[in-house]
C-alpha positions in Angstrom: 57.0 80.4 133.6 54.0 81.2 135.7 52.9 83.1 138.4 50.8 82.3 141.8 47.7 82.2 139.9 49.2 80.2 137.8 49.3 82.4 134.2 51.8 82.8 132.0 54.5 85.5 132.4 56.6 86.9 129.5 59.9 88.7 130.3 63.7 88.2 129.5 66.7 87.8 131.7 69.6 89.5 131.0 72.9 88.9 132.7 75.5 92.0 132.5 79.2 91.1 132.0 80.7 92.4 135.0 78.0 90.1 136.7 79.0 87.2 134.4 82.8 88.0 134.6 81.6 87.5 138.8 80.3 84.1 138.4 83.2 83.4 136.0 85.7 84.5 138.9 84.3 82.4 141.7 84.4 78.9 139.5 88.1 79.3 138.7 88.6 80.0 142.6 87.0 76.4 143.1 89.5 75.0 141.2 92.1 72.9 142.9 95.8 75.0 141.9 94.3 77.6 140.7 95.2 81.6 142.6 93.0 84.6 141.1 95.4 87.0 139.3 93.4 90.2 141.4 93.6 94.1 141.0 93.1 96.3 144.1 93.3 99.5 145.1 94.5 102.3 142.3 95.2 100.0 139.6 91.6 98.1 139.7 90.1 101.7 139.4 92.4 102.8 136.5 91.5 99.0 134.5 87.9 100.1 134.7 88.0 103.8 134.1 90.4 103.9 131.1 90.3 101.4 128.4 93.7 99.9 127.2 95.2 100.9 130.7 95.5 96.7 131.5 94.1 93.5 131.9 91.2 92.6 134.2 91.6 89.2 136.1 88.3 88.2 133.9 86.1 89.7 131.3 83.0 88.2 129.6 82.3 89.1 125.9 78.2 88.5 126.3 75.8 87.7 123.2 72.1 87.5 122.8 72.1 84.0 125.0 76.2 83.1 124.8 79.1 84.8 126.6 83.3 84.1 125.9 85.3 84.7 129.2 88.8 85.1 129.1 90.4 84.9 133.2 94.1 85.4 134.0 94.9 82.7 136.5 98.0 82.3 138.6 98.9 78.3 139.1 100.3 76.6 142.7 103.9 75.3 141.8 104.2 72.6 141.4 101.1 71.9 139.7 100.7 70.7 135.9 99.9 73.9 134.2 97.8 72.3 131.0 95.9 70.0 133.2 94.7 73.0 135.8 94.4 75.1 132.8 92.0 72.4 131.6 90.4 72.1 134.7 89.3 75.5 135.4 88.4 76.0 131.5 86.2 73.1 131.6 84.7 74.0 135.4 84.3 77.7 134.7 82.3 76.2 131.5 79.8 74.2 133.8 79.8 76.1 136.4 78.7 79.8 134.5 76.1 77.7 132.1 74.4 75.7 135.3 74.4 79.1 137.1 73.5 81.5 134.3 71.7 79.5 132.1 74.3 81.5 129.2 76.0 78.9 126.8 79.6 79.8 127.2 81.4 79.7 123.6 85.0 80.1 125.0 87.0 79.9 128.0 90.3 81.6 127.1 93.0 81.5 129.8 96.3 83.0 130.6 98.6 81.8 133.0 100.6 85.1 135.0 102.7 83.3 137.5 103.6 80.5 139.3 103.6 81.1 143.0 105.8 79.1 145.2 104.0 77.3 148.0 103.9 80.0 150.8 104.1 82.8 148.6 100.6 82.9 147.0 98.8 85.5 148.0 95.5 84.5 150.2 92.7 83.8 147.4 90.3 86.4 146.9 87.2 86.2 145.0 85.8 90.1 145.0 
């Protein structure tokens, strides 16, 4: 990498997991079937304040240049479950390596529910 006059510049990038986790968040909401599992108010607080006090809709495990997210999805009845599971793994992959330049070891997901259509809530990438 170089700068305007044209020398070399050393440095490192480093990508923090809740930034990762982010990036992570927004691919899965680009995935046809796919509804974010999301936390508001009180309960988002407590997940990040206290440890063991519940899930987060997505968390990154990060390494020196690798990360392994694991995102709890809802899925659109009446939608194949393996193949949008297999979807958003495989897009979430892509889409975090293209953006981040991290390799992404894992994609773990967990399906919570499977909203009716009408009842999903709105999707919501925060």
């Amino acid at each position: 990498m170089s700068d305007i006059t044209g020398s070399m510049v050393a440095g490192e990038t480093v990508v923090a997991a809740r930034a990762m986790a982010s990036v992570a968040r927004a691919a899965a909401g680009e995935v046809e079937g796919v509804e974010l599992v999301t936390r508001s108010g009180l309960a988002r607080f407590l997940a990040e304040l206290l440890p063991g006090s519940g899930r987060h809709d997505v968390s990154a495990e990060m390494g020196r240049a690798s990360t392994a997210l694991s995102l709890h999805l809802s899925v659109s009845w009446p939608s194949p479950v393996g193949q949008v599971a297999d979807a958003a793994r495989r897009h979430v992959q892509a889409r975090v390596s293209d953006l981040t330049g991290y390799t992404v070891t894992e994609v773990d997901i967990v399906v919570d529910s499977l909203p009716a259509p009408g009842t999903a809530r709105a999707r919501r990438v925060s």
